[in-house]
Each structure stands twice: as C-alpha cells, then as structure tokens.
C-alpha positions as CSV (number, residue, x, y, z in Angstrom):
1,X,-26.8,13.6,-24.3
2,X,-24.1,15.9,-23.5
3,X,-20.8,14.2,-23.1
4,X,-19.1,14.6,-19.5
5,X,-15.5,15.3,-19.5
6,X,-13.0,13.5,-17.5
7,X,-13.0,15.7,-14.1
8,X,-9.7,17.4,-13.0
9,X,-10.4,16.0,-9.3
10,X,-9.3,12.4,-11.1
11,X,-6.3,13.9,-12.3
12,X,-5.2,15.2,-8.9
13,X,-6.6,11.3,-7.5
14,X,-4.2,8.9,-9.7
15,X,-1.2,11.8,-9.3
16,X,-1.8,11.5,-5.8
17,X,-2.0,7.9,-5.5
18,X,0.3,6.5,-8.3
19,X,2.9,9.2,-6.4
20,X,2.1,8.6,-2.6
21,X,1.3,4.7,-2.4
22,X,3.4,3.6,-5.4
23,X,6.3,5.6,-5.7
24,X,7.7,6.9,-2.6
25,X,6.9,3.1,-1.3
26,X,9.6,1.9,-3.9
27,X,12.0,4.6,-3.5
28,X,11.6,4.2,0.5
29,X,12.8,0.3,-0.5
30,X,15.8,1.4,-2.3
31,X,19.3,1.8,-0.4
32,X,18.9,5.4,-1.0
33,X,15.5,6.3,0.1
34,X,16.2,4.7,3.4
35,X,16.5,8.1,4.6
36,X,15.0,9.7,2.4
37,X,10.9,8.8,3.6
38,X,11.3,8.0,7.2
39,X,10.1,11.3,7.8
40,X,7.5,13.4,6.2
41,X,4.0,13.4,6.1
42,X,2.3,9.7,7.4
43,X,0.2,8.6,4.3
44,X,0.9,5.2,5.4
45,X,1.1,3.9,8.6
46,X,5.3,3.5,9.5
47,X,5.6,5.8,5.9
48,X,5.3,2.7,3.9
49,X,9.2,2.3,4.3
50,X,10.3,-1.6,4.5
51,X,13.4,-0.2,6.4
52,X,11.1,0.2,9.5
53,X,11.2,-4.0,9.1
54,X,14.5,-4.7,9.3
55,X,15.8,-5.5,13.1
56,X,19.1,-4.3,14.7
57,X,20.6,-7.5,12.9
58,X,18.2,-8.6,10.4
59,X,16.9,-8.4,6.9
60,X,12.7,-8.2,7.2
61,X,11.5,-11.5,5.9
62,X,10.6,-12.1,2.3
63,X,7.0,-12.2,2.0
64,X,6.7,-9.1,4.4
65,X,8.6,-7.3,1.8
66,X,7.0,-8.7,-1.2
67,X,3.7,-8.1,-0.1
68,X,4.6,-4.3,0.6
69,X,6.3,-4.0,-2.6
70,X,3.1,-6.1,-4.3
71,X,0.2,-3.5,-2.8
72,X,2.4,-0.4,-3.4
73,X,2.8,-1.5,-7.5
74,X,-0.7,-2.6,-7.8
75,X,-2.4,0.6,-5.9
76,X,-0.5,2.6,-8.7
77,X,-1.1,0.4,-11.7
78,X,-4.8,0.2,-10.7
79,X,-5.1,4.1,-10.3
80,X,-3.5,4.7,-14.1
81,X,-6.3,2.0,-15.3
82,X,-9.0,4.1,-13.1
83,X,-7.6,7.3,-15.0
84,X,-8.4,5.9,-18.5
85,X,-12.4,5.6,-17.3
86,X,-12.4,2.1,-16.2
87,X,-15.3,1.6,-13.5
88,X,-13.2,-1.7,-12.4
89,X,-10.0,0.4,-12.2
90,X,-11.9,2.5,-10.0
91,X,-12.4,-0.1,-7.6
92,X,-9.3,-2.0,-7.9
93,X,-7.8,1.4,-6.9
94,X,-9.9,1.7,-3.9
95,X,-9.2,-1.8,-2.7
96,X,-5.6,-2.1,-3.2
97,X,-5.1,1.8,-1.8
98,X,-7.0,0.2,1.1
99,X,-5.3,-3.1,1.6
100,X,-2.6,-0.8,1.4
101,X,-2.9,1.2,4.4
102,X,-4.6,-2.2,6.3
103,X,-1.4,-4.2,5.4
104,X,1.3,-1.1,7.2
105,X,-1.9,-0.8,10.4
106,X,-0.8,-4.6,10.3
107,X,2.5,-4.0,10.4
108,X,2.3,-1.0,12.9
109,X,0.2,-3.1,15.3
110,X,2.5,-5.9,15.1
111,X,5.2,-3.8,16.1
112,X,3.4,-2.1,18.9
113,X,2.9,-6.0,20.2
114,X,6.5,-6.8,19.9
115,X,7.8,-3.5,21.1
116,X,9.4,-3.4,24.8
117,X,9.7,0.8,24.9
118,X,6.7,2.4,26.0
119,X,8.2,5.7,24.1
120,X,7.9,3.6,21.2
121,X,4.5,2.0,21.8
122,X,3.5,5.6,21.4
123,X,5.2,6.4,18.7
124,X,3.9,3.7,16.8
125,X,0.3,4.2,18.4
126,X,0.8,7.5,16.5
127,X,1.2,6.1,13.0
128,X,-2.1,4.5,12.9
129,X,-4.3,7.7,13.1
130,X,-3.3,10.0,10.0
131,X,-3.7,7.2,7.8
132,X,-7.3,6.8,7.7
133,X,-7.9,10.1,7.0
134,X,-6.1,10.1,3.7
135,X,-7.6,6.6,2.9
136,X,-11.1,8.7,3.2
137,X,-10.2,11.2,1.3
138,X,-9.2,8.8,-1.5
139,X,-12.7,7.1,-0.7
140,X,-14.9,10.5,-0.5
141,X,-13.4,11.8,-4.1
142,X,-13.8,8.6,-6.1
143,X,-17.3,8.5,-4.9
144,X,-18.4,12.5,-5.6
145,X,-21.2,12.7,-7.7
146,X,-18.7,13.9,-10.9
147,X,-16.4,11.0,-10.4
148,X,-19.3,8.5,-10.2
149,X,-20.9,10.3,-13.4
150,X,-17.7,9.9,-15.5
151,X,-17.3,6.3,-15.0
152,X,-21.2,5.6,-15.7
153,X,-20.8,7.3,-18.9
154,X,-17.2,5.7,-19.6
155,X,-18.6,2.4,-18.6
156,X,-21.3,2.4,-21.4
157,X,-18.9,3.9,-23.9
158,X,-16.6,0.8,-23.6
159,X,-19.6,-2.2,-23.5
C-alpha cells in the first residue's frame, strides 16, 4: 500500500486557523491590537476583538473574556495537533473553530438585543453573515476526500 503524504491543503488549514482564530484573537486582546483588528476582513463575527466588550465606562466581564481568550487558544492548539495526523485533532479543531465563531454570533446577537441605534443594529446584523462562510470553508477542506484519506492512514499508523 502506497503511503499518502500529508496534503499541502492541511498546511494552508492549521496556518490559516492557528493565524486567523488564535492569533489575531490574542493580539486584538492586547492594548496594542485594539486598533489594530477592528477593521479588516470579518473571520469572526465583531473580528474576535474583546475591545468590542468593553462599554463607554466599563471593563467586559471576566468570563466573557476568558471564554473568548479560551476558544481562540484551543482552536489553535487543536489545529497544530490536527497537523501532526491526529483524526481527534481533526475534530477538536472543527469544534472549537466552530464554538468559536457560535461564541462571537452570541456575542454579536447579544449586542444587537441591547443595542438602542438602529445604524448599529445593522452594523452588527452585518457581522453575522461572513462568518459562516469561512466556518464552511474550514468544514468543506477537512472533509475532502485527501484530507479524510490522510487521517485514515495516520490513524492506523499511530494504533
């Protein structure tokens, strides 16, 4: 049986993911990344930036942050242990990618509900339809036949 090598599509996945739902999460929670990832393309919904928590004279409450902070490192930790052929990494990727993006939806819909601006009711109405697309294009490339081949043969190679 001829060995299958590891597919350059998975390369490009865990960059991609380790890059846009754990790193420019963290940076956007950093002092300096505040403006830094408000704007730029919506992988998220409200660009995974805990500064869209904070009110006009508040700090965002603790578990709202840690739980952001929590999906954003685990998404990226679980994509480097998909990398290395792991059929569990695999899905651990896909479910905290997509916990993820349901978590900032969350977020985005509770704002919408506590907004009083219909400019900004919009606005956030807005944030909640990019999203899904990258969240199924995540789904749709770890689920190609080559991807799905890989992790058959990687998952008999490590039992």
């Amino acid at each position: 049986m001829r060995r299958i090598q590891k597919p350059i599509r998975l390369y490009v996945l865990t960059i991609f993911v380790v890059l846009v739902y754990g790193v420019l999460p963290l940076v956007s929670a950093m002092p300096f990344g505040r403006d830094l990832w408000l704007l730029g393309i919506p992988f998220l919904p409200l660009n995974g930036s805990i500064w869209t928590m904070y009110g006009p004279d508040s700090e965002p409450p603790f578990f709202l942050v840690f739980i952001s902070l929590f999906l954003s490192a685990f998404a990226s930790l679980s994509a480097i242990w998909a990398f290395y052929g792991f059929k569990e990494g695999k899905y651990s990727t896909l479910s905290f990618v997509t916990l993820d993006v349901l978590w900032w939806s969350f977020l985005a819909v509770w704002a919408i509900v506590q907004s009083e601006s219909p400019a900004n009711v919009i606005g956030l109405i807005l944030e909640l339809v990019i999203p899904p697309f990258w969240l199924g294009f995540i789904w749709w490339n770890f689920l190609k036949p080559d991807i799905v081949a890989y992790y058959e043969q990687e998952s008999e190679l490590h039992s």
